[in-house]
N, C-alpha and C positions, 0 to 999 in steps of 0.2 A: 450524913445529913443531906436532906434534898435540898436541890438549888434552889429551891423556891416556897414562900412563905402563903401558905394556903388557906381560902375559905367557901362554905357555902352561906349564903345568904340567899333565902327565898329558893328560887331556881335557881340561880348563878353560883357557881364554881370556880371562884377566882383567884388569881393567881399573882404572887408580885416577884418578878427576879431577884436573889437575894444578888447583896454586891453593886447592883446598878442605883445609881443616883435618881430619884423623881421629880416633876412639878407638881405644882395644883391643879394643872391644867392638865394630868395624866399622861403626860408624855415621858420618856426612859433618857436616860442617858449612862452609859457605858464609856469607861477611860479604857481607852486601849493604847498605851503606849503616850505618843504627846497626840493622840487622834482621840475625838470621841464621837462613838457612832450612836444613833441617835434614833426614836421610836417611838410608837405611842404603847399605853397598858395596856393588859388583857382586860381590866375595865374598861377604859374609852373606847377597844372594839366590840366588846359585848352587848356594853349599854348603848351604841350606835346601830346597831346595824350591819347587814352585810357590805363588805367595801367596795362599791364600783369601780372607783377611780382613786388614782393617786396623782398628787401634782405638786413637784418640790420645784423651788426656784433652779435657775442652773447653775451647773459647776463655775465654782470659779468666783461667785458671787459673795456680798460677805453677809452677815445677818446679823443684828444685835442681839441679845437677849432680849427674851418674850416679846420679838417682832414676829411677822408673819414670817413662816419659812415656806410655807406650802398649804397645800390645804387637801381636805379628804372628804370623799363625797359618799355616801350609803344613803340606800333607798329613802330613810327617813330625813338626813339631812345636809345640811354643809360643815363642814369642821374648821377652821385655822388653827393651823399650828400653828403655838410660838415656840421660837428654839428656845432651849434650856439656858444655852451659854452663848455668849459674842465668838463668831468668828467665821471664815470662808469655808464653802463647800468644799468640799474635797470630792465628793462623790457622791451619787446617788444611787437607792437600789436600782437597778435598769429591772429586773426581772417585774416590777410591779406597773409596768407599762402593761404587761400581756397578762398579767397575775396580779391583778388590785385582793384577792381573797386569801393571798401569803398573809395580808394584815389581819385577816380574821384567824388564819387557821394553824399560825404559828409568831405571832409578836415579837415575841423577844429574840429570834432568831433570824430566821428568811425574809419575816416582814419586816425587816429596818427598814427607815426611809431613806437617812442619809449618813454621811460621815463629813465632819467639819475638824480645818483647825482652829483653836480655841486661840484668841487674843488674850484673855487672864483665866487661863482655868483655874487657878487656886482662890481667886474672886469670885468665877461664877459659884463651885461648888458649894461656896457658903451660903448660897441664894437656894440649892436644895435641899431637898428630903433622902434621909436615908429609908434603905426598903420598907425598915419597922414604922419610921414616921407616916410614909406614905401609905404601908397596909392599915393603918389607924384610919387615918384619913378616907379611906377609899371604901372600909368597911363602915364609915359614916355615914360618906356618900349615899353608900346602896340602902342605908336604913333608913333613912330620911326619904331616899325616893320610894319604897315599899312601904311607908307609912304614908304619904304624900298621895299614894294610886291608889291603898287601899278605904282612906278616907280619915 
């Protein structure tokens, strides 16, 4: 079975990791252990844009659930992230200082943004989407904005 839960809509080809946790706000989250690392979709970097810049809070800092964590800039706009779940940085990707395009050109992998430890993970998770709910979700998204552009 492939990792990942797939479709095309219109031109887009998208993609959702099976296993990782969602928002509504298309952002990923991943348990790894008592860490969870953390990211946006292959939809919210499609339907964005190429990614110039990346900008997470710093280590060490804490964040609530769906506060700002950071935020992501592409030629067409600004983004805020809000983190999925409450808890302190643990670490950020460094590579997307000199590589903001990891987030286009790999998501679920090299383009993480960050890794936090979580204050109630078994709280937050109930606040997400599992893959199938957020591939629902997401293949909405896109039909609504294809209907939306097309008239």
């Amino acid at each position: 079975m492939s990792n990942y839960i797939q479709t095309v809509v219109d031109k887009f080809e998208l993609r959702v990791r099976r296993s990782f946790f969602y928002t509504e706000d298309d952002l990923w989250a991943k348990v790894e252990g008592a860490k969870v690392r953390v990211g946006v979709t292959d939809y919210l970097q499609r339907t964005s844009g190429d990614v110039a810049f990346v900008e997470i809070i710093k280590k060490g800092l804490s964040v609530k659930r769906r506060a700002e964590f950071g935020t992501l800039e592409t030629a067409k706009t600004t983004i805020s992230l809000l983190s999925p779940i409450s808890g302190k940085i643990e670490e950020t990707n460094e590579k997307l200082v000199e590589k903001p395009e990891l987030v286009n050109s790999d998501p679920y992998e090299e383009g993480w943004l960050a890794v936090l430890e979580p204050d109630d993970l078994e709280n937050d998770l109930k606040t997400l989407m599992s893959d199938e709910e957020y591939f629902g979700l997401m293949v909405r998204k896109l039909k609504d904005q294809y209907k939306s552009e097309s008239g």
